[in-house]
C-alpha positions in Angstrom: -14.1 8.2 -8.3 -13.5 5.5 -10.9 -15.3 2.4 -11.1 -13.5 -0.4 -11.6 -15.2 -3.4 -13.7 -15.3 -6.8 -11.7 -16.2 -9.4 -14.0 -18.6 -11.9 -13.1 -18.6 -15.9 -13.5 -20.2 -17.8 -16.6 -19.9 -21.6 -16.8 -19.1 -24.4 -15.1 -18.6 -23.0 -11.8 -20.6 -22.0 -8.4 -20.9 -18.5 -9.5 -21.4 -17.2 -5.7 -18.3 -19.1 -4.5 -16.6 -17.3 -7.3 -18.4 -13.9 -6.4 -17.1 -14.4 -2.7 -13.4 -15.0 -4.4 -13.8 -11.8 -6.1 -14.9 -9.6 -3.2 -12.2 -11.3 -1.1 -9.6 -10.0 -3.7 -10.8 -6.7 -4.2 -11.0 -6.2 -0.5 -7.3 -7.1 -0.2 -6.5 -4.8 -2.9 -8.1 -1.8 -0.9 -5.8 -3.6 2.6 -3.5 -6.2 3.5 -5.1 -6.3 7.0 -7.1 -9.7 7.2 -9.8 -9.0 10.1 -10.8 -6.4 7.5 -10.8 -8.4 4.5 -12.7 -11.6 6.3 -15.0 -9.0 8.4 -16.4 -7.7 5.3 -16.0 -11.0 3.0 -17.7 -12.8 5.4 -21.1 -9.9 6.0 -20.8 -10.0 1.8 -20.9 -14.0 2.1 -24.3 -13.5 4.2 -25.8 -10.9 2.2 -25.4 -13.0 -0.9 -25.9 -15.8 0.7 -29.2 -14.5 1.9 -30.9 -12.2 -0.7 -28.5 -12.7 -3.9 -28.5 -16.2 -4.8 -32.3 -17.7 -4.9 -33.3 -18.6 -8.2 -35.8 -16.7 -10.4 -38.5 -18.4 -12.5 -40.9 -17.1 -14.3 -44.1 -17.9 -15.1 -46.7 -17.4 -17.6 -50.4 -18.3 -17.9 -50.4 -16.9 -21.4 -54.2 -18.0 -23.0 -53.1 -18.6 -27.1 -55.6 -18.8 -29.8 -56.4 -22.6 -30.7 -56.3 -21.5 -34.3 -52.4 -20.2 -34.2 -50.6 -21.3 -37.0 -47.4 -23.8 -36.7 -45.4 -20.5 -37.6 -47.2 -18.0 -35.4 -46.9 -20.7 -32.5 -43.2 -20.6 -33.7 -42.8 -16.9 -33.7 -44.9 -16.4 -29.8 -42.2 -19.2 -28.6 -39.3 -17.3 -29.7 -40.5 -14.0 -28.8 -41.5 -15.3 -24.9 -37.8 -16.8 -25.1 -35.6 -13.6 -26.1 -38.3 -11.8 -23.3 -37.5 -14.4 -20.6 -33.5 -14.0 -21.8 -33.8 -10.2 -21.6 -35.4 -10.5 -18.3 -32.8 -12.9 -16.6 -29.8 -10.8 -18.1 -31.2 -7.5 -16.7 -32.1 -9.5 -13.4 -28.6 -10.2 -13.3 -27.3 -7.2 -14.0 -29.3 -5.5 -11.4 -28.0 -8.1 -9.0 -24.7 -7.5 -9.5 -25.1 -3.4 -9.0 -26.8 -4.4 -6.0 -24.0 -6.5 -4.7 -21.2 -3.9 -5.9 -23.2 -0.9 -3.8 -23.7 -3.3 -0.5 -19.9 -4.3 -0.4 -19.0 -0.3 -0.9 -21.5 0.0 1.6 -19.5 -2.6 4.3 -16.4 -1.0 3.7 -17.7 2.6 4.5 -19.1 0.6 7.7 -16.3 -0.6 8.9 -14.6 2.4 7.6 -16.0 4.2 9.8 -16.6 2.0 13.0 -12.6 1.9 12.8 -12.2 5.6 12.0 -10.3 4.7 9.1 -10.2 6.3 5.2 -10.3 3.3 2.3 -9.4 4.4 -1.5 -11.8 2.1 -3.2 -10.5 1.1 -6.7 
């Protein structure tokens, strides 16, 4: 089975609505028929909804020598950064895996509750 890429949103828009765009036009790749595409668009709306979209935040209680130099302080502060970066972007990447397994996991659902076979692309 090939995996096809869906690219997720950047800037200056609300990713999820944009997410929920996506599914809805993958799923009417797969069919035309609407109750399927809205069935499942709407259970993916919920699960995202639900689990997907709360903010992460990290925090630190990180105890730093008084006697750090302005160019160690510098260094600590741009090393916690490109962790916290790192973090979030394999965070994000995990959520969208996630996402990508629950909406192949609705289709085979409804798939099977109305005994048909889907070709996912």
């Amino acid at each position: 089975m090939t995996t096809k890429i869906v690219p997720f949103p950047t800037k200056n828009e609300n990713p999820w609505e944009e997410v929920d765009r996506l599914i809805r036009a993958y799923l009417a790749e797969i069919s035309a028929d609407s109750y399927f595409i809205n069935y499942v668009g709407n259970r993916m709306k919920d699960f995202i909804e639900t689990y997907a979209s709360k903010s992460f935040e990290p925090t630190f209680n990180l105890v730093v020598p008084p006697n750090l130099s302005q160019e160690q302080a510098n260094a600590l502060l741009l090393s916690i950064d490109k962790g916290v970066q790192d973090t979030a972007e394999e965070v994000q990447d995990m959520m969208r895996k996630i996402i990508i397994e629950r909406l192949h996991l609705e289709i085979e659902i409804y798939a099977s509750q109305k005994n048909i076979k889907y070709r996912l692309c």
